[in-house]
C-alpha beads as a LAMMPS data file, in Angstrom:
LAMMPS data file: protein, C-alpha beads

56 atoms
55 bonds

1 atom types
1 bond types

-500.0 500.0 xlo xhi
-500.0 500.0 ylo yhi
-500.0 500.0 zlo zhi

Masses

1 110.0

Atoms # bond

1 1 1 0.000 0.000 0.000
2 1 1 2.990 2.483 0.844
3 1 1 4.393 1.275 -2.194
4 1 1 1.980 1.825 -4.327
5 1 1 0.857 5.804 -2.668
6 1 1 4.583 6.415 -2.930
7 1 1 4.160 5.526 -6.775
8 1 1 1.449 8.052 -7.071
9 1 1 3.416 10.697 -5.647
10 1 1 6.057 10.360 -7.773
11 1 1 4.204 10.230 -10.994
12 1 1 1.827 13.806 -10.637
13 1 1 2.497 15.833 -13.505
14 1 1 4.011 19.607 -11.379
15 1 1 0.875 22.254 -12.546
16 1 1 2.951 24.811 -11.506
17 1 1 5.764 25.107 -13.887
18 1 1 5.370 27.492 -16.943
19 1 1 5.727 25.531 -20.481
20 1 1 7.630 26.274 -23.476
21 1 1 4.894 26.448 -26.327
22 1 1 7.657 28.178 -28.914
23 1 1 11.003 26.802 -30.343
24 1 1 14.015 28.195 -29.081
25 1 1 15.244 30.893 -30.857
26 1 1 18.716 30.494 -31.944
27 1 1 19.177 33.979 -33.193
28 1 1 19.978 35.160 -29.681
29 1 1 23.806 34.802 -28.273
30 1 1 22.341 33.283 -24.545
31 1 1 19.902 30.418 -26.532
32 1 1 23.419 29.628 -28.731
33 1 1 25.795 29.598 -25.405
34 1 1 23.130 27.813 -23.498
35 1 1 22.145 24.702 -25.904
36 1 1 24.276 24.287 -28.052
37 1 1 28.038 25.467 -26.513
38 1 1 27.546 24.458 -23.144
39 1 1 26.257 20.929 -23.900
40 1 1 29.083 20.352 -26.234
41 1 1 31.996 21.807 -23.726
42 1 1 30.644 19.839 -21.440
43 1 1 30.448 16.120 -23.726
44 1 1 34.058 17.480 -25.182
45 1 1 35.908 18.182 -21.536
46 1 1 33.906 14.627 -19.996
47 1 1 35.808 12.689 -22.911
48 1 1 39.212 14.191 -22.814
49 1 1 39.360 14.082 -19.156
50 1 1 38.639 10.015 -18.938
51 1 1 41.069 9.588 -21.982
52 1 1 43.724 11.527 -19.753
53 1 1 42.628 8.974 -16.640
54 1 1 42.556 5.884 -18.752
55 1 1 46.065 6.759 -20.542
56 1 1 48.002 6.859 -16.721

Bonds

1 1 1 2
2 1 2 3
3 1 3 4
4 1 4 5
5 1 5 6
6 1 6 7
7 1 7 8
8 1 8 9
9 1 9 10
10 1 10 11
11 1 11 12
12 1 12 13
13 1 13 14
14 1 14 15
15 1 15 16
16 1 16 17
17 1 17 18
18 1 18 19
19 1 19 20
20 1 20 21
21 1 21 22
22 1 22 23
23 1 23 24
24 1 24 25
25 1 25 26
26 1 26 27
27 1 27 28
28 1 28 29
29 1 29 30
30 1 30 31
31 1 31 32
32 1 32 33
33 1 33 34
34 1 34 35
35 1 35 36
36 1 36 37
37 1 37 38
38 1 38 39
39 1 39 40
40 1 40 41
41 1 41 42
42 1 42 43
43 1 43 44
44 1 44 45
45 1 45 46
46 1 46 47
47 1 47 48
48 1 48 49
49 1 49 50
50 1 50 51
51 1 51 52
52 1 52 53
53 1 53 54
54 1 54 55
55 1 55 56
């Protein structure tokens, strides 16, 4: 029974947070620095740093 209340809570859909109902506009410098150059600094610095760990 816990279980399955626990289960409930987990899965409610949050009412309160706004949604995005237009595409992201890529025109604007933060929108290109926040997904597209972050996400691949991020993948590019993860993968050099375990090739660096798995070389030593």
């Amino acid at each position: 029974m816990n279980l399955l209340l626990l289960l409930f809570y987990l899965l409610q859909i949050p009412q309160d947070i706004p949604h995005q109902t237009e595409p992201v506009d890529f025109r604007q410098w933060e929108n290109i620095l926040l997904y597209l150059v972050t996400p691949l600094l991020l993948a590019a610095l993860y993968f050099f740093y375990f090739r660096k760990r798995n070389k030593r």
